[in-house]
C-alpha positions in Angstrom: 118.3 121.9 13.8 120.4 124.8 11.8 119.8 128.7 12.0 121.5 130.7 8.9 123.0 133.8 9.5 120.1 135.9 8.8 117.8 134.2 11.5 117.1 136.4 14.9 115.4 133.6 16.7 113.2 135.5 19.5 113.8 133.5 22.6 110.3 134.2 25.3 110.7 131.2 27.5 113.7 132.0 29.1 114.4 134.9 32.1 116.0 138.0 30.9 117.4 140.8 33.1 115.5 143.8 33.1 117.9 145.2 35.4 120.0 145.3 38.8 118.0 145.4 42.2 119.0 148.6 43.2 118.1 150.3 40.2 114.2 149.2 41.1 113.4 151.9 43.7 109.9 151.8 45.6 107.3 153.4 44.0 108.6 154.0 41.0 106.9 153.2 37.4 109.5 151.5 34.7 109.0 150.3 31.1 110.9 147.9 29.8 110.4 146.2 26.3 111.9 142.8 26.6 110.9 140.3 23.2 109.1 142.9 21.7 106.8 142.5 24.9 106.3 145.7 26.5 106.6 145.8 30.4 105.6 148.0 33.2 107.5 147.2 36.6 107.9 148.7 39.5 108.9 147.9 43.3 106.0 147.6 45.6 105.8 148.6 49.0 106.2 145.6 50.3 109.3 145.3 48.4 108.5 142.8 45.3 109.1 143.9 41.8 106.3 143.5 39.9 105.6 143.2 36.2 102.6 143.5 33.7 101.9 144.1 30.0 102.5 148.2 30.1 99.8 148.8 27.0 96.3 149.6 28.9 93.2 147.4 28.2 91.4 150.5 26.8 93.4 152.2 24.5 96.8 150.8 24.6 98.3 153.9 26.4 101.7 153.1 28.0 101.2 152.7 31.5 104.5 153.2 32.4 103.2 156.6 31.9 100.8 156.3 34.8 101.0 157.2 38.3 100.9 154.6 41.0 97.9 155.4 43.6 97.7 154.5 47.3 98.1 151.1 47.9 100.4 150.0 44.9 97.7 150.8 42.4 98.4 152.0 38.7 96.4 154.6 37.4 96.3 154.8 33.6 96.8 158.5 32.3 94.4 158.6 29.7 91.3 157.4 30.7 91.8 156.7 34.5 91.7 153.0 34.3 93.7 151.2 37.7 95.3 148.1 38.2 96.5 146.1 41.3 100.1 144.9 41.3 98.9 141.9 40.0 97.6 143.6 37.0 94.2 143.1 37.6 91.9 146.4 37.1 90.2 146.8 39.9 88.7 150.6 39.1 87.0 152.4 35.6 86.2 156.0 36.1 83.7 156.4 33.5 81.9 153.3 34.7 82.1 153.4 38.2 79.3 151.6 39.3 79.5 149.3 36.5 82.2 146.9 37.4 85.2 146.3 35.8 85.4 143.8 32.9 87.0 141.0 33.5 88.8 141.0 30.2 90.4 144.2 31.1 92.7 141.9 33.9 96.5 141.7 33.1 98.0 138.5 33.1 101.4 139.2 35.8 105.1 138.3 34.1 106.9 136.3 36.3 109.8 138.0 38.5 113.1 136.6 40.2 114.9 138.6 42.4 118.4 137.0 42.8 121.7 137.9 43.3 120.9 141.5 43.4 119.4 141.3 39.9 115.9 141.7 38.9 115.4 138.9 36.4 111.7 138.8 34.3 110.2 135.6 32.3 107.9 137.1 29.1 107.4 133.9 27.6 104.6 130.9 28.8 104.5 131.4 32.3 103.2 127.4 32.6 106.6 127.0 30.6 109.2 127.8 33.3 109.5 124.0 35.2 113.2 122.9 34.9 114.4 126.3 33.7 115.9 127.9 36.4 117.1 131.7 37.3 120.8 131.4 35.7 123.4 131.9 39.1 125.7 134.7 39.6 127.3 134.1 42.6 129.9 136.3 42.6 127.8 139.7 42.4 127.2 141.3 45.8 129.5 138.4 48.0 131.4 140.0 50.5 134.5 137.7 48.5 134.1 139.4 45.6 134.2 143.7 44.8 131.6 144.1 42.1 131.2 147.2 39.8 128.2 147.2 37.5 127.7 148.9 34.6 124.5 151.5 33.3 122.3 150.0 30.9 123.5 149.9 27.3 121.2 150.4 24.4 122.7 148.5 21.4 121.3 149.1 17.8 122.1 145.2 16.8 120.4 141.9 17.4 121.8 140.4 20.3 122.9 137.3 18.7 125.4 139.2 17.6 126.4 140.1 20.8 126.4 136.4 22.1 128.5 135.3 19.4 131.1 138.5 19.9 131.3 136.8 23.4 131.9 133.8 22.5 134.3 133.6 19.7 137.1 136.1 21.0 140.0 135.9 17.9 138.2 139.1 17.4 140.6 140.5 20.1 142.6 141.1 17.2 142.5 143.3 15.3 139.4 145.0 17.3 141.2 145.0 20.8 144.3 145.2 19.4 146.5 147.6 22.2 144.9 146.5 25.1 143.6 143.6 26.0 144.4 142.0 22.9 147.0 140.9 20.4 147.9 139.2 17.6 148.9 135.7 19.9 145.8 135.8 21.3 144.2 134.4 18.0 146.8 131.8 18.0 145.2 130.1 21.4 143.5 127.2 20.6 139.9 126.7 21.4 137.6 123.7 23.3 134.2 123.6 23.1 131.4 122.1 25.1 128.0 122.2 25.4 126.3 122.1 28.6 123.1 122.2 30.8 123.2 124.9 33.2 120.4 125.6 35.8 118.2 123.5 33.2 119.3 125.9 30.1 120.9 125.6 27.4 124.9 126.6 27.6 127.4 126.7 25.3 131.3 127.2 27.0 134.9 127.9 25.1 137.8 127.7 26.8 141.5 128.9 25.8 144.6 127.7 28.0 147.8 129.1 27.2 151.2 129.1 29.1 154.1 131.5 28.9 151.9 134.5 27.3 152.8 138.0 26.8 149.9 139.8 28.4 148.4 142.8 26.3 149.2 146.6 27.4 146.1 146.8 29.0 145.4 143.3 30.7 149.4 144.2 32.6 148.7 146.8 33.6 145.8 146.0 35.4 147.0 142.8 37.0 150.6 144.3 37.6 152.3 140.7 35.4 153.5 140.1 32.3 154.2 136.7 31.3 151.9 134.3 32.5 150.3 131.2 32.2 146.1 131.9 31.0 143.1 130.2 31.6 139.9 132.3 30.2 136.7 130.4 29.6 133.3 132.1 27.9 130.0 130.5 28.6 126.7 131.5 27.6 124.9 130.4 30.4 121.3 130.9 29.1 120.5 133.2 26.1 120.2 135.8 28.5 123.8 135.8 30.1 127.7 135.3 29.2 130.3 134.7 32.2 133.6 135.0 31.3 136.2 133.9 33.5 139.8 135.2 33.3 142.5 133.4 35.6 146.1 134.1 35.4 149.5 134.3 37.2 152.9 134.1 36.8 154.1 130.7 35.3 153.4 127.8 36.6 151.1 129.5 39.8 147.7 129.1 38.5 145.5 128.1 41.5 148.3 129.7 44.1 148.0 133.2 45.6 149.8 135.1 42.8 146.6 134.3 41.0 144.6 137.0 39.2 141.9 137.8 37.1 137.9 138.4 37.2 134.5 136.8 36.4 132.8 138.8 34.2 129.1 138.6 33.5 127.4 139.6 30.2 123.7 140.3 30.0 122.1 140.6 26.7 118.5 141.4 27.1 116.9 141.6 23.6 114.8 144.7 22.7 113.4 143.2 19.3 114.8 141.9 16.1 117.4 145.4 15.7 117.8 145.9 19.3 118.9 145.5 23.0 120.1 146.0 26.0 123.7 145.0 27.2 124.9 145.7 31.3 128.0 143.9 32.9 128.7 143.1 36.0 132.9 143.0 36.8 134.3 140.7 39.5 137.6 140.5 41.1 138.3 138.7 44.3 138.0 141.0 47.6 141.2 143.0 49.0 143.2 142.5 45.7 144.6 145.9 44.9 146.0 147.3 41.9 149.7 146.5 41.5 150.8 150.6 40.9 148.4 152.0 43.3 147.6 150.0 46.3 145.2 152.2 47.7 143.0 151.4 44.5 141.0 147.9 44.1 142.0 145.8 41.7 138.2 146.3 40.3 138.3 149.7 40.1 141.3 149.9 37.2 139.4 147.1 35.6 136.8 149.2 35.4 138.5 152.8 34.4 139.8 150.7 31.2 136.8 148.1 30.5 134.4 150.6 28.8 136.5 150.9 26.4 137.3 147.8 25.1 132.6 147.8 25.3 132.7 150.2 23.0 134.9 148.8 20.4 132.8 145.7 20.4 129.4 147.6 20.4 130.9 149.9 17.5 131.5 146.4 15.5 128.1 145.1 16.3 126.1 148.2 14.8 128.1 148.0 11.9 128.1 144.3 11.5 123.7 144.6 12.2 123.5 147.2 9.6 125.1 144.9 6.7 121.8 142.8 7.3 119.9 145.1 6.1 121.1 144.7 2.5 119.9 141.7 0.2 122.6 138.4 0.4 122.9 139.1 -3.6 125.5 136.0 -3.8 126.6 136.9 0.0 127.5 133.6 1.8 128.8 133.6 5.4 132.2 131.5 6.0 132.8 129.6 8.8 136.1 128.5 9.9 137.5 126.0 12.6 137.3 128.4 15.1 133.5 129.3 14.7 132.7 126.2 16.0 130.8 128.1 19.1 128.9 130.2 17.3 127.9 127.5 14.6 126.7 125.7 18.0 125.4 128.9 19.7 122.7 129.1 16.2 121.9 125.5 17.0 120.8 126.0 20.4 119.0 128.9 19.6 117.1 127.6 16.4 116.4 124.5 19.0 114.8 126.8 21.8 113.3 128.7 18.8 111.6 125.4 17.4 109.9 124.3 20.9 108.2 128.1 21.2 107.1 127.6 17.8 
């Protein structure tokens, strides 16, 4: 199975993150469009997030627009009509003694609450067996300080921030000055492909010993020549972890060690669109080596956003050359694409058993 370049495979049976738990307060209405499928969530009283199609069985009227009633019940602002938290309409105005049709029922998206992220499956619901809520273990552990980033609207297809993640000798020239260099594109790649929590997972890793850390990656971590282990693994089409582990040579695995898991989620709006958060990770009670009354995190984080918006700068620019005709255009691949030639594989695989 092959996917060209121009391909934006649509991936529904697969769950997505619509968001982190905290940002799903009680009583309040949110829309999300996730796979071009247009959502309204909110938390109930009883503390579940809930999710429905937003677009009203009447007249399509958002409902996120709505107000929620007594009793976790969505009243439509146009014409009044009310759904459960199940999405079933339980009320009409205008035909009050009538009934309710039962057409006018929503059918309920799946949720997953785990790991202090709200997780949400569009596609088949009957299609979820042996595809499991990808793990993010590190997020919210009393081992780990997390930081977590806003929501990101990206004006690109998020293939092409999969793929960013995945093949990173675009640390230079993008990232060039701080957390990348020149020698960084000379680290050679392995690839594997793997089965993670039932899904689909592609996973590079890079090794190198004796390295120069960049300006930015030093300072952070308070070393300078180390030995490197970073690994990127899309974990489902809805997530990247990236795991960086370094210390000083010849100490990987020992104390001196440093570094952070970093997780990627790349929730996809529509074709030209989507959403991107992370979540950082570094180990609990590490400090930052030139101000240890600051966690280690917490200079990550001053310095990460960024390097984001380098790569979400390159993405918009790299989405809008789609939009002209190939003309003669023919992508190149070279031996160190082989993770995104697998990545379009994958996808166009997934693609082909929705189809």
């Amino acid at each position: 199975m092959r996917i060209d370049e121009r391909s934006w495979p649509m991936i529904r049976n697969t769950w997505y993150v619509a968001g982190f738990s905290d940002d799903f307060k009680t009583g309040e209405l949110q829309g999300h469009t996730i796979t071009r499928k247009p959502l309204v969530m909110w938390r109930t009283g009883a503390g579940e997030v809930v999710a429905f199609d937003a677009r009203c069985s009447h007249k399509r009227f958002p409902l996120w627009d709505g107000k929620l009633l007594d009793g976790d019940v969505l009243e439509c602002a146009y014409h009044g009509f009310c759904y459960n938290s199940r999405g079933e309409c339980v009320s009409i105005p205008a035909q009050a003694s009538g009934g309710t049709p039962s057409k006018a029922n929503k059918v309920a998206v799946p949720v997953s609450e785990k790991d202090g992220i709200v997780w949400v499956w569009p596609g088949d619901p009957s299609r979820q067996s042996g595809r499991g809520v990808p793990s993010t273990l590190e997020i919210g552990t009393a081992d780990w300080d997390t930081r977590c980033s806003e929501p990101m609207h990206v004006p690109a297809n998020y293939r092409l921030l999969i793929e960013n993640l995945l093949d990173i000798t675009h640390f230079y020239p993008l990232h060039d000055g701080n957390i990348g260099d020149i020698a960084n594109s000379y680290i050679p790649v392995e690839l594997e492909r793997q089965v993670i929590d039932g899904n689909p997972s592609v996973l590079t890793t890079r090794q190198a010993t004796d390295y120069q850390l960049p300006p930015m990656m030093s300072d952070w971590f308070g070393l300078d020549i180390v030995d490197r282990h970073h690994t990127h693994c899309m974990v489902s089409p809805a997530v990247t972890r990236v795991e960086l582990r370094l210390a000083p040579v010849g100490k990987l695995g020992s104390e001196d060690e440093r570094g952070y898991v970093l997780y990627h989620f790349h929730t996809p709006i529509d074709d030209d669109n989507h959403v991107w958060r992370w979540a950082m990770n570094c180990k609990a009670g590490l400090k930052y080596a030139a101000d240890q009354s600051m966690a280690m995190v917490d200079r990550v984080v001053e310095g990460f956003p960024k390097v984001v918006e380098q790569d979400r700068w390159a993405l918009e620019k790299q989405h809008e050359m789609f939009q002209h005709d190939d003309d003669g255009y023919s992508e190149v691949h070279i031996k160190t694409d082989g993770a995104v030639v697998m990545l379009r594989r994958e996808l166009a695989q997934l693609a082909a058993e929705e189809a």
